[in-house]
C-alpha positions in Angstrom: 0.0 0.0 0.0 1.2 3.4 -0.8 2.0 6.3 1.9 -0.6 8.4 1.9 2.1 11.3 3.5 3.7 13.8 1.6 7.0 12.8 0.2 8.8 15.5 2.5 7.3 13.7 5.7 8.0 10.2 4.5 12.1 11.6 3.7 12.2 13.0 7.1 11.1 10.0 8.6 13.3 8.0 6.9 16.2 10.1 7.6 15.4 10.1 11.4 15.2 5.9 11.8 18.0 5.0 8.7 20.8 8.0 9.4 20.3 9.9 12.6 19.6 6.9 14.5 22.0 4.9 13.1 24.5 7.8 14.5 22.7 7.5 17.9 22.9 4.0 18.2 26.8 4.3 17.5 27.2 7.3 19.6 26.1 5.1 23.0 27.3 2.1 21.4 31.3 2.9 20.3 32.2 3.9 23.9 31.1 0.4 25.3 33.2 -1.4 23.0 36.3 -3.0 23.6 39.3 -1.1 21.8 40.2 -2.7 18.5 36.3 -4.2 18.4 34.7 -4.3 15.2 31.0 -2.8 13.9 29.4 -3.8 10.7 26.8 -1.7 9.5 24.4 -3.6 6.4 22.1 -1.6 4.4 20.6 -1.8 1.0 22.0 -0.7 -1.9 18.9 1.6 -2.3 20.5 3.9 0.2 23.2 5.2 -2.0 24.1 8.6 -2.3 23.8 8.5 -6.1 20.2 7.8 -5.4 19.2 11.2 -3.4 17.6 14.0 -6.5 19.2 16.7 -5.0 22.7 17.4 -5.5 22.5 19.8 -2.7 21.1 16.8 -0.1 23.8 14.6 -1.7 26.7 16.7 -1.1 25.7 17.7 2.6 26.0 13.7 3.2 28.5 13.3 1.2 31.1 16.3 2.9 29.9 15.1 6.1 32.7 13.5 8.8 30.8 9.9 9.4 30.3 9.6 5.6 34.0 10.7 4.9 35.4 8.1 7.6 33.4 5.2 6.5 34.5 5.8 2.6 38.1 5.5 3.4 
C-alpha cells in the first residue's frame, strides 16, 4: 500500500530511523566497545548517495565526517 504522507514527511522520517539513528545508536554504542572491536553496519543498496535527487542533499551527506570516515 502506498504512503498516503507527503513525500517531504516520509524523507524526514526515513532520515530520522535509517541516518540519525543509526548515528545515535553508534554514539552510546562505540564507547562500550572493547578497543580494536569491530562494527558492521548492512544496508541496501537503495540507500546510496547517487540515489538522493538533490545534488545539494547529496553533497551535505556526502562532505559530512561519518560519511568521509566510512569511505576510506
Amino acid at each position: 500500500m502506498d504512503a498516503k504522507e507527503p513525500f517531504s514527511i516520509q524523507a524526514a522520517e526515513t532520515l530520522k530511523t535509517n541516518y540519525f539513528g543509526l548515528r545515535k545508536v553508534c554514539s552510546k554504542l562505540y564507547p562500550l566497545l572493547k578497543p580494536h572491536a569491530r562494527v558492521v553496519h548492512v544496508s541496501s543498496s537503495s540507500g546510496h548517495l547517487s540515489l538522493i535527487p538533490s545534488e545539494t542533499l547529496r553533497n551535505r551527506f556526502f562532505k559530512s565526517k561519518s560519511y568521509r570516515r566510512r569511505i576510506r
